[in-house]
ChimeraX commands (.cxc) that place a marker at each C-alpha (Angstrom):
marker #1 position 0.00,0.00,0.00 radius 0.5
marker #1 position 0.86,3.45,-0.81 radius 0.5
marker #1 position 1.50,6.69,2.11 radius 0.5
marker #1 position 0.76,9.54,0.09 radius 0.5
marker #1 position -0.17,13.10,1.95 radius 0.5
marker #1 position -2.36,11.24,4.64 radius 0.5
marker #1 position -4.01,8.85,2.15 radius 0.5
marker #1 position -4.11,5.37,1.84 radius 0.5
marker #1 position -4.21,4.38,-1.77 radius 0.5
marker #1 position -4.02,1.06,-3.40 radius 0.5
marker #1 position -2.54,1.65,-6.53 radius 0.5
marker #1 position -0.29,-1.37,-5.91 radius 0.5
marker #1 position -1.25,-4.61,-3.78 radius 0.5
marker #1 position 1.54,-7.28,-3.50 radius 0.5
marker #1 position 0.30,-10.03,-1.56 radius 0.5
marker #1 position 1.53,-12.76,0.48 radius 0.5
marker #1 position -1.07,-14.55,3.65 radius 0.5
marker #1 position -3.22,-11.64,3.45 radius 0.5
marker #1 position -6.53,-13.71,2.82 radius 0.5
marker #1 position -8.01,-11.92,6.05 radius 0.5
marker #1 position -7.38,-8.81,5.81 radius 0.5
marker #1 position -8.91,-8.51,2.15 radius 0.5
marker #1 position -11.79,-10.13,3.72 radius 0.5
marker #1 position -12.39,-7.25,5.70 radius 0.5
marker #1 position -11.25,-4.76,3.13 radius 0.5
marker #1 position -14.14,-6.99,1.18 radius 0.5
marker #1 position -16.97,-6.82,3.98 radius 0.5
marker #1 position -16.28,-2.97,4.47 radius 0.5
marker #1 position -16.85,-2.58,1.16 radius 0.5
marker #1 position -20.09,-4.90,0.95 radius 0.5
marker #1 position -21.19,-3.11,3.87 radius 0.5
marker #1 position -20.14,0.73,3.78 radius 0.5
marker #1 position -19.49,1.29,0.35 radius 0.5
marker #1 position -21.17,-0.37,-2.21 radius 0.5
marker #1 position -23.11,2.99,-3.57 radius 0.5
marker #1 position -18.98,4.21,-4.67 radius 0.5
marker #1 position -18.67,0.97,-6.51 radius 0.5
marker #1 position -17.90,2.89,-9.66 radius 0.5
marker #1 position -15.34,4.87,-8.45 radius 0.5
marker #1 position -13.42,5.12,-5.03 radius 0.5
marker #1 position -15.44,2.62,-2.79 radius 0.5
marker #1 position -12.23,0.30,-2.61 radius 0.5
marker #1 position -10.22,2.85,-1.77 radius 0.5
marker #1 position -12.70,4.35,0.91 radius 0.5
marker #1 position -12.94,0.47,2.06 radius 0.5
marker #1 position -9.22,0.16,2.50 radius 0.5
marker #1 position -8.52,3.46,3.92 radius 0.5
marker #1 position -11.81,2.63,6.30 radius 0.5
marker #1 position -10.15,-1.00,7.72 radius 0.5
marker #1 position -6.68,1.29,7.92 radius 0.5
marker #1 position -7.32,4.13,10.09 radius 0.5
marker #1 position -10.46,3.54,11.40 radius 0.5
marker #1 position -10.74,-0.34,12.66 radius 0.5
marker #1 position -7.25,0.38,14.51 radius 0.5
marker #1 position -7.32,3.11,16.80 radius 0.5
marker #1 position -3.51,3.02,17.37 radius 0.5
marker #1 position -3.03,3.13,14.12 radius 0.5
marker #1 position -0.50,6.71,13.36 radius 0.5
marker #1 position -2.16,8.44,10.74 radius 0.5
marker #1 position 0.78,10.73,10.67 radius 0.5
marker #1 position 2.92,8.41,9.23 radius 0.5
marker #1 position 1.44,8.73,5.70 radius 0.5
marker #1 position 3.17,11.72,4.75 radius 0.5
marker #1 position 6.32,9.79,5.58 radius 0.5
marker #1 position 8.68,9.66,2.72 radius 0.5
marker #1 position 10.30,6.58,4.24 radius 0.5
marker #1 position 8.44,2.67,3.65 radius 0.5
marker #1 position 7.35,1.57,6.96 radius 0.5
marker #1 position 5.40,-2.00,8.21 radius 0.5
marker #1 position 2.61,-2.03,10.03 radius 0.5
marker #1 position 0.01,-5.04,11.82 radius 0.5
marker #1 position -3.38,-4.05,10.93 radius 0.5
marker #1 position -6.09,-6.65,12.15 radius 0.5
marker #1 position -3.01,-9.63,12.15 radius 0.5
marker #1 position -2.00,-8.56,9.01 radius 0.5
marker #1 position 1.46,-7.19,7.52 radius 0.5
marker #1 position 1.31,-4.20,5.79 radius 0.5
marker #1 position 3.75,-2.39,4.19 radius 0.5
marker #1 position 3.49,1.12,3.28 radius 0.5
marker #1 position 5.04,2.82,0.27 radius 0.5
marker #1 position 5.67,6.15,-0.16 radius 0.5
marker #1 position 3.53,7.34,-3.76 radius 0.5
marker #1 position 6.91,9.93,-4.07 radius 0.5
marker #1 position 8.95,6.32,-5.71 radius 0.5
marker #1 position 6.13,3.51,-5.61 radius 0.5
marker #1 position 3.02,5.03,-7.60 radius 0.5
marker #1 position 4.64,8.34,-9.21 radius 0.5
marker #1 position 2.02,9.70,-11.93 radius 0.5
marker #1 position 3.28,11.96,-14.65 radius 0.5
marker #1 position 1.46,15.10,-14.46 radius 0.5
marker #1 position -1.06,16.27,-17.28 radius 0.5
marker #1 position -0.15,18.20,-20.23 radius 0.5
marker #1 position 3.59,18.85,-22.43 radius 0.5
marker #1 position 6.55,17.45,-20.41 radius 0.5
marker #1 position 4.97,14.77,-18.57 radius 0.5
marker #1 position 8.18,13.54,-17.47 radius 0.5
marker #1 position 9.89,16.41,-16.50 radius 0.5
marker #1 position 11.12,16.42,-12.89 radius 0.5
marker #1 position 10.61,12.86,-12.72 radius 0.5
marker #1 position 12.58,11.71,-9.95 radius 0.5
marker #1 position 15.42,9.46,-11.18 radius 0.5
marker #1 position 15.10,6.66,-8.58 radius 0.5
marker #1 position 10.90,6.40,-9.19 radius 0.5
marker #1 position 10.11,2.59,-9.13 radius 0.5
marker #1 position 6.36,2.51,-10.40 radius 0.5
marker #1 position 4.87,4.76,-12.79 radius 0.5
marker #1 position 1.21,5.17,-12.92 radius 0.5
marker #1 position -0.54,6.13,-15.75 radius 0.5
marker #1 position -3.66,6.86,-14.35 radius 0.5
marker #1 position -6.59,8.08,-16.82 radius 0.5
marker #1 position -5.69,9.92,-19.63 radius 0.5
marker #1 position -2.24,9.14,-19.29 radius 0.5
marker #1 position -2.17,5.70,-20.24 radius 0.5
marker #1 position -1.51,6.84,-23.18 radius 0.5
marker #1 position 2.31,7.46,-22.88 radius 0.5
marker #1 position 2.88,3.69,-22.21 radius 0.5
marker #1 position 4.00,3.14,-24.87 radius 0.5
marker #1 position 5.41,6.06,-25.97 radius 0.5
marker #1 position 7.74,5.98,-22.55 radius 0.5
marker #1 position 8.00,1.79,-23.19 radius 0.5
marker #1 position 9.43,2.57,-26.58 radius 0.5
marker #1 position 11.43,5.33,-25.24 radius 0.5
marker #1 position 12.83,3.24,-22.73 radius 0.5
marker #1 position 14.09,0.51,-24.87 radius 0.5
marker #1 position 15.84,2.98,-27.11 radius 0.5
marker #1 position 18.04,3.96,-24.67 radius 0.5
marker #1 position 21.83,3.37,-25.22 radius 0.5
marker #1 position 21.75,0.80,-21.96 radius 0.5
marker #1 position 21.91,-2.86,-22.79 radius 0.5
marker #1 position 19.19,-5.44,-23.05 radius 0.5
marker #1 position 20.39,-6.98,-19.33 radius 0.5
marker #1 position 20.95,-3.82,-17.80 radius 0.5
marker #1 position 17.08,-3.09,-19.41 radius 0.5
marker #1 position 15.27,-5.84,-17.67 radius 0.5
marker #1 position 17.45,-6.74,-15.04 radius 0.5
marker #1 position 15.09,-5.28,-12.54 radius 0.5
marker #1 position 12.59,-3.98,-14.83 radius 0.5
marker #1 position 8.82,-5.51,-14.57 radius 0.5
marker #1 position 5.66,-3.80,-16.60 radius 0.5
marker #1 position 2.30,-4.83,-15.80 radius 0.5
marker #1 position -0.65,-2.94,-17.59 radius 0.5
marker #1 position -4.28,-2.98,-16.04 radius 0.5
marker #1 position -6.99,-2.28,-17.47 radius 0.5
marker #1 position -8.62,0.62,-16.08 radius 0.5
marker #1 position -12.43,-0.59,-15.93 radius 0.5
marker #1 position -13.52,2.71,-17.67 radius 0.5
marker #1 position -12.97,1.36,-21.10 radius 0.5
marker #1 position -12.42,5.33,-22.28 radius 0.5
marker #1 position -8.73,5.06,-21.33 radius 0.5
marker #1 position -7.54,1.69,-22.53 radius 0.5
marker #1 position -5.96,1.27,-25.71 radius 0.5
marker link #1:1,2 radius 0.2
marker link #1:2,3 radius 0.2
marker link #1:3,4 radius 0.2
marker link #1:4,5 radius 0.2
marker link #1:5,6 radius 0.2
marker link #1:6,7 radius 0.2
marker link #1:7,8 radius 0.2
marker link #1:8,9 radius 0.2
marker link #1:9,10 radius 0.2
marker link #1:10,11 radius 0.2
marker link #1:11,12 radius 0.2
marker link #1:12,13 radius 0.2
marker link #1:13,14 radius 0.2
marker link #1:14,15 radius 0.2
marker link #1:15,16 radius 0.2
marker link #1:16,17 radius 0.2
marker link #1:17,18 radius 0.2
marker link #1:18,19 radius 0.2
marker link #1:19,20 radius 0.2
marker link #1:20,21 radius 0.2
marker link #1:21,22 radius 0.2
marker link #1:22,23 radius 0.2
marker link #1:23,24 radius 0.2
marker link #1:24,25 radius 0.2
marker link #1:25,26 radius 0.2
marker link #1:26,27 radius 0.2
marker link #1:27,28 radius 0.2
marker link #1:28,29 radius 0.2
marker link #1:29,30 radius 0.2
marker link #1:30,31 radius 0.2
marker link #1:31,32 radius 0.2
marker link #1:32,33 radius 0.2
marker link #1:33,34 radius 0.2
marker link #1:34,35 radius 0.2
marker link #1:35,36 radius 0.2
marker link #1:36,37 radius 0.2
marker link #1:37,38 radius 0.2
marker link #1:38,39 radius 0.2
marker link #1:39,40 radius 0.2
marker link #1:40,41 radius 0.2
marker link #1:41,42 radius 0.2
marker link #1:42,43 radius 0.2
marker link #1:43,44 radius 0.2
marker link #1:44,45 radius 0.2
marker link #1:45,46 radius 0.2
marker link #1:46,47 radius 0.2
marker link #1:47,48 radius 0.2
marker link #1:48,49 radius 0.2
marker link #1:49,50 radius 0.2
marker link #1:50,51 radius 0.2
marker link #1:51,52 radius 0.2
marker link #1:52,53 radius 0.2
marker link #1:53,54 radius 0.2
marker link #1:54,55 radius 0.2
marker link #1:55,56 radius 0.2
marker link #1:56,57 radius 0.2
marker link #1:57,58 radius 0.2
marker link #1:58,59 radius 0.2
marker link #1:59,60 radius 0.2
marker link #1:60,61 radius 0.2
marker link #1:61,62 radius 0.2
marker link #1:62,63 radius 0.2
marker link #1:63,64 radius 0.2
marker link #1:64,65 radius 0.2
marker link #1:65,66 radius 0.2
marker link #1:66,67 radius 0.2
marker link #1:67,68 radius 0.2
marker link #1:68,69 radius 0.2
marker link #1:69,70 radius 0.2
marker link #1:70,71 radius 0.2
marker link #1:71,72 radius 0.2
marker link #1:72,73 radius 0.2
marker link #1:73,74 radius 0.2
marker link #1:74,75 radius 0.2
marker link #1:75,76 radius 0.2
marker link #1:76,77 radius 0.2
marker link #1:77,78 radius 0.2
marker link #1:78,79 radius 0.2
marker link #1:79,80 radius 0.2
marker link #1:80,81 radius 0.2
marker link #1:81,82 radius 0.2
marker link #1:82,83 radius 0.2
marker link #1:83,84 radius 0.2
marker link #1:84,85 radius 0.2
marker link #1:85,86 radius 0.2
marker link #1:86,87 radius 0.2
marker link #1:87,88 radius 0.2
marker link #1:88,89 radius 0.2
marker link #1:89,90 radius 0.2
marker link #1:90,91 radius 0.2
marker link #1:91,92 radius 0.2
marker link #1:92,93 radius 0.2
marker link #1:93,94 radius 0.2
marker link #1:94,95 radius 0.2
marker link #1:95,96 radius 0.2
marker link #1:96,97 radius 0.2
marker link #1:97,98 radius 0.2
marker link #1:98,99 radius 0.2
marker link #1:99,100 radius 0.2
marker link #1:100,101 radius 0.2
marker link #1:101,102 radius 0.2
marker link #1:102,103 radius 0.2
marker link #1:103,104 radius 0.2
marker link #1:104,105 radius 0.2
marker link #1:105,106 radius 0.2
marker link #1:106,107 radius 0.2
marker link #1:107,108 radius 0.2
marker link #1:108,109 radius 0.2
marker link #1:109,110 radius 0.2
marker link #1:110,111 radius 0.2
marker link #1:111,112 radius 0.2
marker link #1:112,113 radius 0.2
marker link #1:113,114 radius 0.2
marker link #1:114,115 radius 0.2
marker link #1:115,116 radius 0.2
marker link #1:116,117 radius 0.2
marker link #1:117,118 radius 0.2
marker link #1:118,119 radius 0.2
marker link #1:119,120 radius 0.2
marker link #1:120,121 radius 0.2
marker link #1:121,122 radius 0.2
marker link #1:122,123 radius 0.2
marker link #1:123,124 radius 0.2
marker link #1:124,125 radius 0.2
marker link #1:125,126 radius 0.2
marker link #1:126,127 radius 0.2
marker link #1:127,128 radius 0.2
marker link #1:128,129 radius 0.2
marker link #1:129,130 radius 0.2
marker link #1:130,131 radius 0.2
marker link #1:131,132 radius 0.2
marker link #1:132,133 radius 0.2
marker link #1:133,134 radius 0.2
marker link #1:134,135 radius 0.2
marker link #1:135,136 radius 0.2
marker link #1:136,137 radius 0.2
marker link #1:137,138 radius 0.2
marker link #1:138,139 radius 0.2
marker link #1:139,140 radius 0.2
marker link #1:140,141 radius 0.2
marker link #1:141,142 radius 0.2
marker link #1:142,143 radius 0.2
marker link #1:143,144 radius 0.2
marker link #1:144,145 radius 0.2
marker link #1:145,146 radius 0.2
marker link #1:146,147 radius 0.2
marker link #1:147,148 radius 0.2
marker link #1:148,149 radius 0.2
marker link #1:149,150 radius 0.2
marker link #1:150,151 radius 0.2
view
């Protein structure tokens, strides 16, 4: 999971034994937020078993720019900062300007998932070498589930 100015986001899940807690992520949803199903009632789920089903929980530490692991209901969670782990170009000319060199995920969010390829392409033009490419390189593409901005 993602820290990102006091947000939880879920831009990326990596899982390992976490059957639980997405059951509760799952029943908060069924429960709470079924009306957002569209758009955001994950998140609000998520962010819902997060902060407010653990009252110890530190809210604060969301706006850390440093990973940290926490137990929430048994589970093992490790938070990202967005800053390297779910960086999304901004809209408009440039979109990569001031993109920080050490970024690990790049999310193309809406509109923007159209410079996939364009930054894929770019990417493996560069003058580095096919194992110094993919040596710790990974691209997944989702689809969206708002057909408007898949390609």
């Amino acid at each position: 999971m993602q820290n990102n100015s006091g947000k939880v986001l879920h831009g990326i899940v990596f899982l390992c034994r976490s059957k639980l807690f997405l059951q509760q992520v799952l029943e908060v949803y069924s429960t709470r937020y079924l009306k957002a199903s569209r758009m955001l009632g994950d998140q609000l789920a998520l962010a819902w078993v997060v902060l407010k089903s653990n009252p110890s929980f530190d809210a604060k530490r969301l706006t850390s720019r440093q990973p940290f692991l926490d137990k929430i209901n048994g589970a093992s969670v490790l938070f990202l900062p967005c800053a390297l782990y779910n960086w999304t170009p901004p809209e408009g000319a440039g979109q990569f300007h001031g993109m920080p060199l050490n970024v690990k995920v790049i999310h193309f969010k809406g509109s923007r998932k159209r410079l996939m390829l364009e930054s894929w392409n770019f990417f493996n033009s560069s003058s580095l070498t096919s194992s110094q490419k993919l040596s710790d390189m990974l691209c997944l593409i989702l689809r969206s589930g708002r057909t408007k901005y898949d390609f």
